[in-house]
C-alpha positions in Angstrom: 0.0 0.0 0.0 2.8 2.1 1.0 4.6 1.5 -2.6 1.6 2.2 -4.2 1.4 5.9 -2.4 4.9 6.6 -3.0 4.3 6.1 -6.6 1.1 8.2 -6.8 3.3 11.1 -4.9 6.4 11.0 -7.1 4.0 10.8 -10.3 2.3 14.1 -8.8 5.6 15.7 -8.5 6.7 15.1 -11.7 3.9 16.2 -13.6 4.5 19.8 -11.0 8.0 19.3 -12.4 6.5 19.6 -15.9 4.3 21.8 -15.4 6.7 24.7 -13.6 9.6 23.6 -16.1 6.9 24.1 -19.3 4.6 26.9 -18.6 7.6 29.9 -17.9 8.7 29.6 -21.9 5.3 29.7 -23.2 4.4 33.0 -24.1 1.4 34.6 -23.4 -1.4 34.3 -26.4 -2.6 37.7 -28.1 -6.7 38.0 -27.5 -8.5 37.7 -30.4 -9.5 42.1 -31.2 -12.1 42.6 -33.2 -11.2 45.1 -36.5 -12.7 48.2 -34.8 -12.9 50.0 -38.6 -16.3 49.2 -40.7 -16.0 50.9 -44.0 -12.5 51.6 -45.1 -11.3 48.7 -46.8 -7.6 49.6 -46.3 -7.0 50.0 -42.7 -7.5 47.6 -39.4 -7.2 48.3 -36.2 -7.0 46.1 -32.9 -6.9 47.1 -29.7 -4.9 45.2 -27.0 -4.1 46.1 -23.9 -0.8 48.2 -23.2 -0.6 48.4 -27.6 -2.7 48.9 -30.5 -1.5 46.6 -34.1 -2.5 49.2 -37.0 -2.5 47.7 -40.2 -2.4 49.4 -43.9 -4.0 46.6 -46.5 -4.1 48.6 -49.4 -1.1 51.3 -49.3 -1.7 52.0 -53.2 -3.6 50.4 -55.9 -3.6 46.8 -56.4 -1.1 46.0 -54.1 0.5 43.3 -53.2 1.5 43.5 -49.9 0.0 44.9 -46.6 2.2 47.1 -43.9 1.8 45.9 -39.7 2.9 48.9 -36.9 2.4 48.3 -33.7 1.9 51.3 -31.3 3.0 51.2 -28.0 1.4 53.1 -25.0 3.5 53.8 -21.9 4.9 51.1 -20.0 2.8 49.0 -22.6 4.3 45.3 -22.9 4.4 44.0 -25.7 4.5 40.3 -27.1 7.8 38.9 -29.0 5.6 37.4 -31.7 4.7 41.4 -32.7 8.6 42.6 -32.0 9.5 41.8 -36.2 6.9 45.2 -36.9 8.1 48.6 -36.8 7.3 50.1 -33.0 6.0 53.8 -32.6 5.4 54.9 -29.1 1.9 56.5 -28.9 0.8 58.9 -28.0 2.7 61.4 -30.6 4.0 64.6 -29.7 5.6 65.6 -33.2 4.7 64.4 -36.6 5.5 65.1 -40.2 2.3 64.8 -42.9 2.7 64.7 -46.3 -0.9 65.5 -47.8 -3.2 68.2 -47.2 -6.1 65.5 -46.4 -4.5 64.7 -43.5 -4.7 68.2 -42.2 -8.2 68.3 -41.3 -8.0 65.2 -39.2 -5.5 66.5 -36.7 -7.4 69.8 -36.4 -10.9 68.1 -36.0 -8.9 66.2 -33.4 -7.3 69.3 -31.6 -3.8 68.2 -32.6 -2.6 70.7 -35.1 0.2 71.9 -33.0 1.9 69.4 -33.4 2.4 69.1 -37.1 6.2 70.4 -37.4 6.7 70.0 -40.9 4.9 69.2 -44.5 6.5 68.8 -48.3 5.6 72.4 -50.2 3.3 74.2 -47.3 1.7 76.4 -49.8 -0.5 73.7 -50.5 -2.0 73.7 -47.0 -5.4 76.0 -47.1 -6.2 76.0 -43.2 -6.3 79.1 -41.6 -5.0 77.6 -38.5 -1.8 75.5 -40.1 -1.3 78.9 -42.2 -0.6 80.5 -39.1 1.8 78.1 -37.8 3.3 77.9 -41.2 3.8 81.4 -41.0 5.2 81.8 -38.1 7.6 79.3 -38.8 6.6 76.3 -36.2 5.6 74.1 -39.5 8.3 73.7 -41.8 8.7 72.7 -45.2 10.6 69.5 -46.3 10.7 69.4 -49.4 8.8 67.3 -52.0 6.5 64.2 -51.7 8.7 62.2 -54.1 11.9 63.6 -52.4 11.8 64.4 -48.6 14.5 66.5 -47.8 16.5 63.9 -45.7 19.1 66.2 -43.5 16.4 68.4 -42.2 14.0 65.9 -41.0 16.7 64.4 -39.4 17.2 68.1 -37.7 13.5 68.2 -36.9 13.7 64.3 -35.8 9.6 64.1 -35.4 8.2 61.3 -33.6 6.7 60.2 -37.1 6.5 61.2 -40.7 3.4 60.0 -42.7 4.2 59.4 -45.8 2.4 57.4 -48.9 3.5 55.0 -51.9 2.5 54.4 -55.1 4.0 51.6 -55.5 6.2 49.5 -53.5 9.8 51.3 -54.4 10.0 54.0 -52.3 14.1 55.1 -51.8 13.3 58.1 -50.4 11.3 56.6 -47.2 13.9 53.6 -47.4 16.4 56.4 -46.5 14.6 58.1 -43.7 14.2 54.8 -41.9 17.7 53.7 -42.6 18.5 56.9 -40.9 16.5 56.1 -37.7 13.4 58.1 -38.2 9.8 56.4 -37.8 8.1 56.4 -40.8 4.1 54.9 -41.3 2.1 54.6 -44.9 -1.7 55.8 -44.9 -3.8 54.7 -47.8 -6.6 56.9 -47.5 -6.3 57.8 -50.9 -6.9 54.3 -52.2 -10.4 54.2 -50.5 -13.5 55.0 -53.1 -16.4 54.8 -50.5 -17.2 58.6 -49.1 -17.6 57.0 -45.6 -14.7 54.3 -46.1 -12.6 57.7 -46.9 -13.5 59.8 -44.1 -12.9 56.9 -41.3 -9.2 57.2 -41.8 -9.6 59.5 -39.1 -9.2 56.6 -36.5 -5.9 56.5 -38.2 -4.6 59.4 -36.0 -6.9 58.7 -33.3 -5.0 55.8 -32.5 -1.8 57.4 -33.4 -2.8 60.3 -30.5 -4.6 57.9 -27.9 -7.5 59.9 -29.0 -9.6 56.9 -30.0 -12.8 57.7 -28.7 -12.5 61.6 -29.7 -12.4 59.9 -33.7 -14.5 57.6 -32.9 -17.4 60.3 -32.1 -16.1 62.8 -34.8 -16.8 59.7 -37.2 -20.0 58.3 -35.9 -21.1 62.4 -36.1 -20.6 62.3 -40.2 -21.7 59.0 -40.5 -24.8 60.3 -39.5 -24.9 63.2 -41.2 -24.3 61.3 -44.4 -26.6 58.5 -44.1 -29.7 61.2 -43.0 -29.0 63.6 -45.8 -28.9 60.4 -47.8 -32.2 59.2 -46.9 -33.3 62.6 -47.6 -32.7 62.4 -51.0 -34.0 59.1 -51.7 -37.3 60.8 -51.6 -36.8 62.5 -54.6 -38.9 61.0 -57.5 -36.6 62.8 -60.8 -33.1 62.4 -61.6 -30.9 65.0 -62.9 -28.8 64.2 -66.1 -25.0 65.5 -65.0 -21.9 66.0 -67.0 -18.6 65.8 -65.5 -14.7 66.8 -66.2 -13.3 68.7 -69.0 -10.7 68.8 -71.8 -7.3 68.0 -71.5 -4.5 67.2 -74.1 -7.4 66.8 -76.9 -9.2 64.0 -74.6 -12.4 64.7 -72.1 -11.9 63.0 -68.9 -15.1 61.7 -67.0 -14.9 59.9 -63.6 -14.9 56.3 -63.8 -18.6 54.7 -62.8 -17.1 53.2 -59.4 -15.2 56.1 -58.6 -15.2 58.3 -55.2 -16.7 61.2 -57.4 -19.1 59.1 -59.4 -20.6 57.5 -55.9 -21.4 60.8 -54.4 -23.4 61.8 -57.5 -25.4 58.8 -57.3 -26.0 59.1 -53.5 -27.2 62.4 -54.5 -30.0 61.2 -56.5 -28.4 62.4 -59.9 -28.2 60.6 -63.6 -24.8 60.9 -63.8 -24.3 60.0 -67.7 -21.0 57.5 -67.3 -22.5 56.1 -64.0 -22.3 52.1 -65.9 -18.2 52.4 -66.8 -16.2 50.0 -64.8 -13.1 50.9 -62.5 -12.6 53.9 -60.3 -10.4 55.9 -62.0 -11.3 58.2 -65.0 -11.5 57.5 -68.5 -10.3 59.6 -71.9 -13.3 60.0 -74.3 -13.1 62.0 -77.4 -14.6 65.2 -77.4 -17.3 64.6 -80.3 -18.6 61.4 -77.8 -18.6 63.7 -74.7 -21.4 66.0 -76.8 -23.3 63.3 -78.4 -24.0 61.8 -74.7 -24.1 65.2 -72.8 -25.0 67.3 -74.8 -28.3 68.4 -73.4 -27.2 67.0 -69.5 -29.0 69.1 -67.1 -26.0 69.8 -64.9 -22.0 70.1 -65.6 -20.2 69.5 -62.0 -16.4 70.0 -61.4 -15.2 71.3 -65.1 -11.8 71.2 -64.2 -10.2 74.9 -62.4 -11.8 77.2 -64.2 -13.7 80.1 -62.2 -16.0 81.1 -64.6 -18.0 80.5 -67.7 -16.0 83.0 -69.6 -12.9 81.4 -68.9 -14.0 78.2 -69.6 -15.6 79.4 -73.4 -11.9 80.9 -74.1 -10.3 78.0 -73.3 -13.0 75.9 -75.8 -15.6 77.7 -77.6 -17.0 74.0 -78.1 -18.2 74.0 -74.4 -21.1 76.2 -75.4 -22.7 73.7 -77.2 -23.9 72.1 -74.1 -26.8 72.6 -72.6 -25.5 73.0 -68.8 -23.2 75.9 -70.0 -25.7 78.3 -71.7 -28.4 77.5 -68.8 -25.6 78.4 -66.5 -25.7 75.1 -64.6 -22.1 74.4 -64.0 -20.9 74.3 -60.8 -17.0 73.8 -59.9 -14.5 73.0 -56.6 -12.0 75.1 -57.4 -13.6 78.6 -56.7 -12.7 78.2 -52.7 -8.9 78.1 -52.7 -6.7 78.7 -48.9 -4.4 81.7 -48.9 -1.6 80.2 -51.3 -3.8 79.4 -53.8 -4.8 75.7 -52.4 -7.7 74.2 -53.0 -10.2 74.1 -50.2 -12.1 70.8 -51.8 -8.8 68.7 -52.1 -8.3 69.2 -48.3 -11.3 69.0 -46.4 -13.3 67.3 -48.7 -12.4 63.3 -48.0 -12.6 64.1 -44.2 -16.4 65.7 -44.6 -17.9 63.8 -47.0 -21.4 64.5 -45.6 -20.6 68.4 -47.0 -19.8 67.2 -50.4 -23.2 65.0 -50.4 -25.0 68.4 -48.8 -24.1 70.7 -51.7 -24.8 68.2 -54.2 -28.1 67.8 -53.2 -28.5 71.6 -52.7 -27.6 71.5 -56.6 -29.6 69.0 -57.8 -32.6 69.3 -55.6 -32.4 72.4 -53.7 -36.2 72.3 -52.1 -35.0 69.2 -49.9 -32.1 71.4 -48.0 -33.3 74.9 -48.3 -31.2 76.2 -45.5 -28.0 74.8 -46.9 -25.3 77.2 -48.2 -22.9 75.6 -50.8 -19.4 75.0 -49.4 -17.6 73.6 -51.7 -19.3 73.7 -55.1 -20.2 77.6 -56.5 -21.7 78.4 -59.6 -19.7 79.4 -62.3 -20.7 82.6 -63.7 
């Protein structure tokens, strides 16, 4: 009996043996997160406790390859499986953007000040960047497809966001290699209006000022999707014309474009809504005014600010219909202090004010109270 006891008590200590020799070298499985984005197609985050992994799946068209960071809050700890990504310590204090679009975010989020430099800063249109611009707190570095190395290396931010359009990228290979912290954002790849404007939980995270984007976002979302279902009231269509010449070829937004979806959601014909890909396409002139000819509306004719420029560029564009009923209605009237567009900065960020003054254009009885921002009429 007493053999049998001894046996059962050295068994037990082995398998404590086991257990205390096994257990120290396993490491600590990474809760399942749930992607906390739901209509950008080309970002994911997960929260974890201590770190946040922020992934870019679509850093330029048709790519082949996806980009991991993991952000790392104070004292946060994170797990060796995650160590082979690039680490940014959150929350930021200095950062380097490289496109106007993300200016609106980090104002909207109350983080302007800490934007220390931008490639060619007369493109900003802000009033509130202009005047740290001007003052000298933002500086310029450079261009987008050649970031003046030596002085972001003065500046040393605690980031630089940058984009690619492709996957060769020497000039951000070189600011790496030179220690800096550098992150892709692929807003620009996204088509959807709202799948655009979420990218704003992009520098949430980036601050710790998740649940600030979080309600900034939820705010337009709603916006959007009420102003939306006001317009789906309306029982006629609008015919609309878009683009202008260039080079001897018309260029129309592509059918599944970012441009082409807010015309629809605005209850509009627009007259190359079936064409495939979300780009634009080239289409001779004498095709352009057998389609559009009579189109009720012409939106975004390229930069010109009035009717008479536009007619001395090409007599031709008084053929249409939309041109002598004065229904043409551009962008590129509301430009920033240097001469910036207002549209190209603001407008992925709000796209509940691009769907606003569309429908004030096409149907202006549904949002009689509204006051175009973006679009004026040419004149």
């Amino acid at each position: 009996m007493k053999s049998v006891q001894n046996t059962a008590f050295y068994f037990l200590v082995f398998l404590l043996f086991i257990q205390c020799k096994e257990n120290p070298k396993k490491e600590k499985t990474i809760a399942t997160s749930e992607n906390e984005i739901q209509y950008a197609e080309g970002l994911e985050i997960y929260k974890h406790l201590g770190f946040t992994i922020l992934k870019i799946t679509n850093p330029w068209p048709e790519a082949k390859e996806s980009f991991t960071y993991i952000l790392q809050e104070k004292n946060g700890i994170i797990p060796d499986s995650l160590k082979q990504f690039p680490l940014i310590q959150i929350p930021l204090k200095s950062i380097v953007v490289t496109s106007t679009t993300h200016i609106p975010a980090l104002e909207l989020l109350g983080v302007e000040n800490t934007l220390v430099g931008f490639p060619d800063t007369n493109y900003i249109s802000s009033e509130k960047t202009r005047k740290r611009i001007d003052t000298g707190k933002v500086r310029d570095v450079g261009k987008n497809e050649s970031l003046n190395t030596e002085v972001l290396i003065d500046m040393n931010p605690n980031l630089i966001v940058s984009f690619g359009l492709n996957n060769s990228n020497p000039s951000l290979d070189n600011l790496q290699k030179s220690g800096l912290k550098v992150i892709l954002n692929g807003d620009w790849t996204e088509q959807s209006p709202l799948g655009k404007a979420e990218w704003i939980k992009f520098f949430g995270v980036l601050y710790g000022l998740d649940s600030k984007a979080n309600t900034i976002f939820s705010d337009i979302v709603k916006e959007y999707n009420s102003t939306l279902a006001l317009a789906q009231k309306v029982t006629q269509k609008p015919t609309v014309l878009c683009g202008a010449m260039y080079q001897d070829q018309w260029y129309v937004p592509q059918g599944e474009s970012w441009a082409a979806l807010f015309l629809k959601d605005a209850q509009s014909q627009y007259l190359w809504a079936d064409t495939k890909g979300n780009g634009s396409s080239s289409v001779p002139f004498e095709a352009v005014l057998e389609k559009a000819q009579n189109a009720d509306f012409w939106i975004a004719p390229g930069d010109f600010s009035s009717l008479k420029e536009m007619s001395k560029s090409n007599p031709h564009y008084n053929q249409f219909a939309s041109f002598k009923n004065k229904k043409v209605y551009s962008y590129a009237i509301k430009k920033g202090a240097k001469g910036g567009i207002i549209y190209f900065e603001w407008s992925p960020t709000r796209p509940d004010w691009v769907l606003k003054d569309l429908i004030k254009i096409f149907h202006p009885e549904l949002l009689p109270n509204h006051k175009l921002f973006f679009f004026q009429k040419l004149e």
